[in-house]
C-alpha positions as CSV (number, residue, x, y, z in Angstrom):
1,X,23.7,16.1,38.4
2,X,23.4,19.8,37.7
3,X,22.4,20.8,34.6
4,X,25.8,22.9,34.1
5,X,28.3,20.3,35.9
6,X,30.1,18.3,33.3
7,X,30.7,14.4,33.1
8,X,34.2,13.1,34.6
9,X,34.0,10.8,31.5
10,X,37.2,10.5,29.4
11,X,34.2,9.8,26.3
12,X,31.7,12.4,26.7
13,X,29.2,10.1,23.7
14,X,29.5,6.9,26.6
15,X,26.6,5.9,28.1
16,X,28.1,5.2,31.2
17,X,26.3,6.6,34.7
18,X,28.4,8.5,36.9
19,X,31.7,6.9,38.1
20,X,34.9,7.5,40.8
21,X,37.3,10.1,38.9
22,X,40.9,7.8,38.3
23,X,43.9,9.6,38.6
24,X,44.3,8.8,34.9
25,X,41.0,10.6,33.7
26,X,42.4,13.5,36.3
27,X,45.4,13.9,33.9
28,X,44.2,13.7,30.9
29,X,41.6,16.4,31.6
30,X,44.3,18.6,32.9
31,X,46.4,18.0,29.5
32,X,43.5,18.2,27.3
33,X,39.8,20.2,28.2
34,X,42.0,22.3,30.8
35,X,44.9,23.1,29.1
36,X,43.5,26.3,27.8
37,X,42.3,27.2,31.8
38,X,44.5,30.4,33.7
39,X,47.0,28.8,36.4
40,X,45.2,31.2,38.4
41,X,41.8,29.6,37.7
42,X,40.2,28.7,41.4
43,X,39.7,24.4,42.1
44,X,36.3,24.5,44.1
45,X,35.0,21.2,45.9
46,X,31.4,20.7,46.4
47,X,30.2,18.8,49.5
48,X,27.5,16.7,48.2
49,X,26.2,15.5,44.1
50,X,23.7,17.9,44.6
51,X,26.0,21.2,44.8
52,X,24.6,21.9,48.5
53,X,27.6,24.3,49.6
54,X,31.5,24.4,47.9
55,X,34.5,25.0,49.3
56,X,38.2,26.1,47.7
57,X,40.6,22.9,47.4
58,X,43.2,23.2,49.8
59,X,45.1,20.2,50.9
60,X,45.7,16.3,50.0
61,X,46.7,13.5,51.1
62,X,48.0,10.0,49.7
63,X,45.9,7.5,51.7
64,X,43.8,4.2,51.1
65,X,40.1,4.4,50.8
66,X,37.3,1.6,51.9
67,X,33.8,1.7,51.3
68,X,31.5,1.2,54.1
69,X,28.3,1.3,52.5
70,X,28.1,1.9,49.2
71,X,30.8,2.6,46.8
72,X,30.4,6.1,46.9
73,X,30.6,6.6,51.0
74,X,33.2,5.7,52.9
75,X,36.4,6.2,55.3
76,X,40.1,6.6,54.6
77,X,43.0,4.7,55.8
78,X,47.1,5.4,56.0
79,X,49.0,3.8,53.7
80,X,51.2,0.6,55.0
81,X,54.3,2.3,55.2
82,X,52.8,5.3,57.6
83,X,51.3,2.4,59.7
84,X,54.9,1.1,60.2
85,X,56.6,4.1,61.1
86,X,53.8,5.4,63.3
87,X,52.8,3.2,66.5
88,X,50.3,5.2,67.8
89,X,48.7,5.8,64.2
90,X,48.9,1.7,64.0
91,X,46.6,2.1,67.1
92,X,44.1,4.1,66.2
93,X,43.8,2.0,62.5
94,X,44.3,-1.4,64.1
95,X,41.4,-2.8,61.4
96,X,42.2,-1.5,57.6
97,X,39.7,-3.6,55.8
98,X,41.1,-5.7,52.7
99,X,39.1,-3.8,50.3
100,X,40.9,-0.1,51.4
101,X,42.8,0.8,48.0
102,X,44.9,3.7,46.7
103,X,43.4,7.0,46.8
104,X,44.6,10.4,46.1
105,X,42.5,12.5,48.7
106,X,41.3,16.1,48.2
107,X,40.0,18.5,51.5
108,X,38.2,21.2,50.8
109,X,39.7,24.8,52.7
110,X,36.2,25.1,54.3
């Protein structure tokens, strides 16, 4: 992790390595170590752990999300009802694996 990037932990003294960010942890960050921040203040993604190249948040999506082979790579899915409304969608995602689970999704602008 880079030296100035801060833990996603909700207890900074845990001894806990690096986790997935819950929705939960999301909010109480926002209510708590960012309430101070400007609304203006600018949500950057980075595309890899190592901070190789970031990009301004732009959109997201609700989805379901599988790992393939780890738990910290894989794909995302539609969620059941966007399946059922959506007959070509349901072609193109035929195979949602049992594991796929809720998942807010961020994209980057860039």
């Amino acid at each position: 992790m880079p030296e100035n990037q801060q833990s996603t932990s909700s207890d900074p003294n845990a001894d806990i390595p690096d986790r997935p960010l819950t929705l939960a942890v999301l909010r109480q960050l926002v209510r708590s170590d960012w309430r101070g921040l400007p609304g203006s203040t600018l949500i950057v993604l980075s595309r890899d752990v190592e901070g190789n190249a970031f990009s301004p948040f732009a959109s997201y999506s609700r989805s379901r999300y599988a790992p393939t082979c780890n738990d910290f790579v894989g794909e995302v899915f539609p969620l059941p009802e966007e399946l059922k409304e959506d007959r070509e969608l349901r072609k193109l995602f035929a195979n949602v694996p049992a594991s796929a689970v809720p998942a807010l999704v961020l994209y980057p602008l860039g």
